[in-house]
MIPA-529955 format. One record per residue: residue number from 1; residue in three letters; x, y, z of N, C-alpha, C, O in turn. Coordinates in steps of 0.1 Angstrom, whole numbers, plus 5000, padded with zeros to 4 digits. Atoms other than C-alpha are relative to their C-alpha. Example, Ala and Ser with C-alpha at 12.3 -4.5 7.8 and 13.67 -1.06 7.14 Angstrom:
NODE   pos   code   n_xx   n_yy   n_zz   ca_xx   ca_yy   ca_zz   c_xx   c_yy   c_zz   o_xx   o_yy   o_zz
NODE     1    ALA   5009   4988   5000    5123    4955    5078   5009   5012   5000   5019   5012   5007
NODE     2    SER   4991   4989   5000    5137    4989    5071   4992   5011   5008   4997   5022   5009
***
This chain:
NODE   pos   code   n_xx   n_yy   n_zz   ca_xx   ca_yy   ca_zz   c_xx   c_yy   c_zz   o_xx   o_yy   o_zz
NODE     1    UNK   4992   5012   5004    6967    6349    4879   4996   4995   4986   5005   4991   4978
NODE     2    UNK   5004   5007   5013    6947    6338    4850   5009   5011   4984   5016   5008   4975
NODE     3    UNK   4995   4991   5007    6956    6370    4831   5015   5003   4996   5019   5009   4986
NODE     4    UNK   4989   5000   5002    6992    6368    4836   5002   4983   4997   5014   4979   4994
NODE     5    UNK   4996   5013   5009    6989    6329    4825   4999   5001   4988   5009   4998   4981
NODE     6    UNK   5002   4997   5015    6973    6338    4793   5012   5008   4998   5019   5002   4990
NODE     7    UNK   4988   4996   5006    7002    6361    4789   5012   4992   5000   5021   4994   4991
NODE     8    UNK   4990   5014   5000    7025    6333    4794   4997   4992   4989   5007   4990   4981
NODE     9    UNK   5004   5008   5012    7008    6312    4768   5001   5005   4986   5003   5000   4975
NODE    10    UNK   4995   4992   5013    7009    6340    4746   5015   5006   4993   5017   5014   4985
NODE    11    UNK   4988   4997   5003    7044    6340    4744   5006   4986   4994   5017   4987   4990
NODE    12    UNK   4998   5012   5004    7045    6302    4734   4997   5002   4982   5005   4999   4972
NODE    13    UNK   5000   4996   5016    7029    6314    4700   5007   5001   4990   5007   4994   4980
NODE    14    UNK   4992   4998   5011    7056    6330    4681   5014   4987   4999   5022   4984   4991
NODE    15    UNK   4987   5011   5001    7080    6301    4689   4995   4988   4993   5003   4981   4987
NODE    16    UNK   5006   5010   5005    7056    6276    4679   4998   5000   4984   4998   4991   4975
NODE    17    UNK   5001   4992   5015    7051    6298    4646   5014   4994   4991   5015   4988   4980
NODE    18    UNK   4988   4997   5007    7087    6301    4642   5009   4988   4995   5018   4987   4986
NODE    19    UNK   4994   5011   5000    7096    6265    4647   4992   4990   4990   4996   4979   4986
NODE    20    UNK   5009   5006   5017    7070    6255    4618   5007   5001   4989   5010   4993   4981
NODE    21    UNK   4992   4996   5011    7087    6277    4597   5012   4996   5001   5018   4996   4989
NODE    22    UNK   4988   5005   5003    7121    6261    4606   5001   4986   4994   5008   4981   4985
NODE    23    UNK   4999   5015   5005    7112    6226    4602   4996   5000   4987   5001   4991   4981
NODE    24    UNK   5005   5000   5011    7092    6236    4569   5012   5001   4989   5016   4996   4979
NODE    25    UNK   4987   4993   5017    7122    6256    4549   5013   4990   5007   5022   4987   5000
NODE    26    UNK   4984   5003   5003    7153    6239    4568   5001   4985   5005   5010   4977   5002
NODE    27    UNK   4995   5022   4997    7148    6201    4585   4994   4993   4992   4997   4982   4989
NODE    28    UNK   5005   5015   5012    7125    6186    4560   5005   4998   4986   5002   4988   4980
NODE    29    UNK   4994   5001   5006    7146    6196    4535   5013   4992   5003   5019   4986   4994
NODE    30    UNK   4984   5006   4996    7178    6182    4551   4998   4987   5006   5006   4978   5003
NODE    31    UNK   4999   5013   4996    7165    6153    4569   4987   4993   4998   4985   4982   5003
NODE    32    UNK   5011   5008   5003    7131    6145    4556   4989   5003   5012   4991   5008   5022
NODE    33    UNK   5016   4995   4994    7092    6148    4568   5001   4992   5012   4996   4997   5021
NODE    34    UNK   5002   5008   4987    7095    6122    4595   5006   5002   5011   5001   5002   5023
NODE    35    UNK   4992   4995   4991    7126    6131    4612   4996   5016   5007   4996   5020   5019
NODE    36    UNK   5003   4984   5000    7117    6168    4609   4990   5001   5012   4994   5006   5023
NODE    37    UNK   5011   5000   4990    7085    6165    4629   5005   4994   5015   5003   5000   5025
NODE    38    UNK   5000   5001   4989    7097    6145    4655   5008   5009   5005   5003   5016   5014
NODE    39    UNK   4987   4987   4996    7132    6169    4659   4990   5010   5001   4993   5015   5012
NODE    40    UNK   5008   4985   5002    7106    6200    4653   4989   4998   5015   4984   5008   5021
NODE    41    UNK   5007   5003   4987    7085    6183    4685   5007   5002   5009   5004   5010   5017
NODE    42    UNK   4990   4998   4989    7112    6181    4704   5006   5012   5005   5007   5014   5017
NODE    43    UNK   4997   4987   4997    7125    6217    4700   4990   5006   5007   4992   5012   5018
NODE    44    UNK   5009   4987   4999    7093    6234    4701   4996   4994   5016   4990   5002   5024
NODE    45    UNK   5009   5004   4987    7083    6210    4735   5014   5005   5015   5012   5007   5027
NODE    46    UNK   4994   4994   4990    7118    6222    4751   5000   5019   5001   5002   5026   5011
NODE    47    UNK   5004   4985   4997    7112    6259    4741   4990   5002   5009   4991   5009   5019
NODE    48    UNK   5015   4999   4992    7078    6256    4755   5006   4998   5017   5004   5005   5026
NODE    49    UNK   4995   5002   4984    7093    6246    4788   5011   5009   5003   5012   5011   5015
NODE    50    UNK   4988   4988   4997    7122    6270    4789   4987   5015   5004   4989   5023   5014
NODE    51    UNK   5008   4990   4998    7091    6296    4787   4992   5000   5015   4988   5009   5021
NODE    52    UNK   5010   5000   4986    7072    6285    4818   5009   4996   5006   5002   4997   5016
NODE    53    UNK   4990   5000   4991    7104    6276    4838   5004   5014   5004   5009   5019   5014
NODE    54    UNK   4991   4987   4997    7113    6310    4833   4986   5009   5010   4987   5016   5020
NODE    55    UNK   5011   4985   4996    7078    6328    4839   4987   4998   5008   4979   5006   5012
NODE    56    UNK   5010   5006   4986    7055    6300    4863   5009   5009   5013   5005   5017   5021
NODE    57    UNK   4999   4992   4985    7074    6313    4889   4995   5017   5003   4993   5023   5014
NODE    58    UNK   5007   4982   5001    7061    6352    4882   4987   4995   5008   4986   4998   5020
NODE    59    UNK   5012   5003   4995    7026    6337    4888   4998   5000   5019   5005   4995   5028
NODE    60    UNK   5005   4998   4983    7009    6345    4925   5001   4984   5003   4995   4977   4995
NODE    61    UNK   5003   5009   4993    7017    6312    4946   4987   4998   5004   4981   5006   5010
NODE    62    UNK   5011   5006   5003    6988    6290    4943   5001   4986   5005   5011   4981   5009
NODE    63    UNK   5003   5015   4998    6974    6255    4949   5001   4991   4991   4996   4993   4980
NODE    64    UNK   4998   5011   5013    6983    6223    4929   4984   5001   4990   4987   5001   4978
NODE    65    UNK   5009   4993   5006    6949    6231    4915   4998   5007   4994   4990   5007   4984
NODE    66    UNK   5003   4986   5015    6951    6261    4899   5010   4999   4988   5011   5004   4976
NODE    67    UNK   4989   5000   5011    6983    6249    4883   4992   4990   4990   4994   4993   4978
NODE    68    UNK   5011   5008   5009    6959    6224    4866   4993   5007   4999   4995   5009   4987
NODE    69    UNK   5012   4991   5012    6932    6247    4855   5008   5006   4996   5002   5005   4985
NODE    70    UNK   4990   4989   5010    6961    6271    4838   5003   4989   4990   5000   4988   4978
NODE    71    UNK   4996   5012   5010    6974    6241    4823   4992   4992   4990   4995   4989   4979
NODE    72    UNK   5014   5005   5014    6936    6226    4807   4997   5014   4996   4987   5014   4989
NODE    73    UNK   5006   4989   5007    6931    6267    4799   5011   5003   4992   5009   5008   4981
NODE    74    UNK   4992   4999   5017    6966    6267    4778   5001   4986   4996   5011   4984   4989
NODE    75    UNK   4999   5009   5011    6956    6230    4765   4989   5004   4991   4989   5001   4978
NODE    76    UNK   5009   4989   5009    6923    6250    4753   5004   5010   4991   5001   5013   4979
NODE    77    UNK   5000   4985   5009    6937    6280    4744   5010   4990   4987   5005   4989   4975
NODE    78    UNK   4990   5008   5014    6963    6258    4718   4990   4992   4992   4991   4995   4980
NODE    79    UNK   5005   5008   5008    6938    6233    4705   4991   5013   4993   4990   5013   4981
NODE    80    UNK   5010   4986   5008    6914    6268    4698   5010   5003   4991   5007   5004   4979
NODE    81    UNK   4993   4989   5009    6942    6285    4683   5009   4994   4995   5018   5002   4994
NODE    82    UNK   4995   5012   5011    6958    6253    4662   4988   5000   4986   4989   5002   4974
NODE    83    UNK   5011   5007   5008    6921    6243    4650   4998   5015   4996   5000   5013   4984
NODE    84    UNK   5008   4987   5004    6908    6286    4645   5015   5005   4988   5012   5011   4978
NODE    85    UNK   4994   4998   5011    6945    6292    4625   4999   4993   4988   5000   4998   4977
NODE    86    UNK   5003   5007   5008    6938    6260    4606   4987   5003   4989   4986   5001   4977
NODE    87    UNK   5017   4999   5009    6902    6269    4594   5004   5016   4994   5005   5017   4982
NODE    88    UNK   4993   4989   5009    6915    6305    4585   5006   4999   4984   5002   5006   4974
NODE    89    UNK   4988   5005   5008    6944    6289    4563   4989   4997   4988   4988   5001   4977
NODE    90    UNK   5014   5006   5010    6912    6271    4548   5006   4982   5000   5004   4972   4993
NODE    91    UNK   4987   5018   4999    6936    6238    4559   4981   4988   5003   4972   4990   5011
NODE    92    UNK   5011   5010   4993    6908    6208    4561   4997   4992   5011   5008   4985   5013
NODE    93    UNK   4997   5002   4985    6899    6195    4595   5005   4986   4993   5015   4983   5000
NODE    94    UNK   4990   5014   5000    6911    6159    4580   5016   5001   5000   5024   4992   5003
NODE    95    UNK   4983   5001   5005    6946    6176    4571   5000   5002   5015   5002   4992   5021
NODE    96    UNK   4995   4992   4987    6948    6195    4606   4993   4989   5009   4992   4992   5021
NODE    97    UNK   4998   5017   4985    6938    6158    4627   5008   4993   5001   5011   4985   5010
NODE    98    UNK   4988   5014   5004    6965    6142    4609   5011   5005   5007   5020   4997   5007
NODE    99    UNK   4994   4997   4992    6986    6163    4632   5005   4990   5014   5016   4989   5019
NODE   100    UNK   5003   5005   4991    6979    6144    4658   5001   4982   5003   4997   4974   5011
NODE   101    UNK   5001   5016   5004    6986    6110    4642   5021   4997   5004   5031   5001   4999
NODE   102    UNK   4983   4996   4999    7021    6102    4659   5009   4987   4995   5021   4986   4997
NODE   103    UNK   4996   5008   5005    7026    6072    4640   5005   5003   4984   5006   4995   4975
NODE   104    UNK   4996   4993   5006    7040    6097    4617   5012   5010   5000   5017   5018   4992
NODE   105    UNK   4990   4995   4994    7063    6108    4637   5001   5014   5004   5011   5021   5004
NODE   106    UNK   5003   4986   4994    7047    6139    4652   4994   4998   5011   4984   4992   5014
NODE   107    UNK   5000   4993   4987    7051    6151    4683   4986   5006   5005   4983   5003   5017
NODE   108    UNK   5010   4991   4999    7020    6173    4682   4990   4995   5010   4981   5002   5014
NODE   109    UNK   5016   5006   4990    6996    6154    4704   5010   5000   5012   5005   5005   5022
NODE   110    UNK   4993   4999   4987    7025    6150    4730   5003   5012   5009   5002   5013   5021
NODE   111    UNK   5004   4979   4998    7027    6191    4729   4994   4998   5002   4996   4992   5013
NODE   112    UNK   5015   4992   4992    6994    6198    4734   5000   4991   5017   5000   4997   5028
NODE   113    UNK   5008   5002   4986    6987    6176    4764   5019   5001   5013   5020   4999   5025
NODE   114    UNK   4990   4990   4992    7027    6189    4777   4995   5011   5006   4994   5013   5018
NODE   115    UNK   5005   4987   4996    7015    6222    4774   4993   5001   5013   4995   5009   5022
NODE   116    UNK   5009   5000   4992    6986    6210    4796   5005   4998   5013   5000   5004   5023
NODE   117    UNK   4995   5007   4988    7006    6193    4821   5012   5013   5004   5010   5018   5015
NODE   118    UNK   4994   4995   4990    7037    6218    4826   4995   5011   5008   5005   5013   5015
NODE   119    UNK   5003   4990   4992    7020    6248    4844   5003   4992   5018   5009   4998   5027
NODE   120    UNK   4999   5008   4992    7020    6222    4872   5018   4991   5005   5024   4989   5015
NODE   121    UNK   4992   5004   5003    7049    6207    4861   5010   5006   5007   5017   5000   5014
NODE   122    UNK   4990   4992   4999    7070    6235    4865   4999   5007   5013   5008   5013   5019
NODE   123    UNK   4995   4992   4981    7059    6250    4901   5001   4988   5007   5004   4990   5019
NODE   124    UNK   4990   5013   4994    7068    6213    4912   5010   5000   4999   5014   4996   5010
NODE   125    UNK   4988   5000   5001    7100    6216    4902   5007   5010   5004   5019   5008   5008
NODE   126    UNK   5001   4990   4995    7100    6247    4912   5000   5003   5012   5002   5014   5017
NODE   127    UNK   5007   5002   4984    7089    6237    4948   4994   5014   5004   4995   5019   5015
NODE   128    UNK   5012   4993   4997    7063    6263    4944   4986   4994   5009   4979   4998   5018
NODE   129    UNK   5012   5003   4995    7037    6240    4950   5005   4983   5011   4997   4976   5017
***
C-alpha cells in the first residue's frame, strides 16, 4: 500500500511542475502575481484531487488510519521535495517560506496540508472507508 501511494504522489509532481510553469510564462503575465498564485492554487489543488479521486481507490482497502499516515507521508514527501528542489535551485530558505505566506495570495500552504488531508479525503467520498 505504501508503495503504490508513493506512486500516487509521484504523479502529483509533473502537474505541480507544469502548473508553475503556467502561472510563471502565462497568468502573471495576464493577470498579475497575486491573482496568478491564487488561480495557480486553485488549479494545481483541483488537479491534485482529480489524481487521487482517480487512483485512492487502486489502494488495498484500509482503515481510516492508514488513509492518514499516506496522507502525513505525501504531506512529507512534498514539503521534502518543495524544500530539497528549492536548495538545489540555490533558491534561499527566506525566498522558499514566503511561499507559505498566504497573505499574498498563495495557496501553497493550503496545498500542502490538502495534499495531507485528501488520501482520507477521497476514500470518504469514495465510501471506501
Amino acid at each position: 500500500m505504501i508503495k503504490k501511494s508513493v506512486f500516487i504522489w509521484l504523479l502529483i509532481i509533473p502537474l505541480a511542475i507544469l502548473n508553475g510553469a503556467f502561472r510563471e510564462s502565462v497568468l502573471i503575465p495576464y493577470i498579475g502575481e497575486t491573482y496568478a498564485l491564487f488561480l495557480s492554487g486553485i488549479l494545481l489543488g483541483i488537479m491534485i484531487f482529480i489524481v487521487a479521486y482517480i487512483f485512492i481507490p487502486r489502494l488495498k482497502h484500509s482503515s481510516s488510519a492508514n488513509y492518514w499516515k499516506i496522507g502525513l507521508l505525501w504531506l512529507i514527501l512534498t514539503l521534502c521535495f518543495e524544500f530539497g528542489f528549492g536548495f538545489l535551485r540555490k533558491i534561499p530558505f527566506s525566498e522558499m517560506i514566503k511561499a507559505y505566506d498566504i497573505t499574498t495570495g498563495n495557496l501553497w500552504l493550503f496545498i500542502v496540508l490538502f495534499v495531507g488531508l485528501l488520501p482520507w479525503l477521497v476514500a470518504k467520498l469514495k465510501r471506501i472507508i
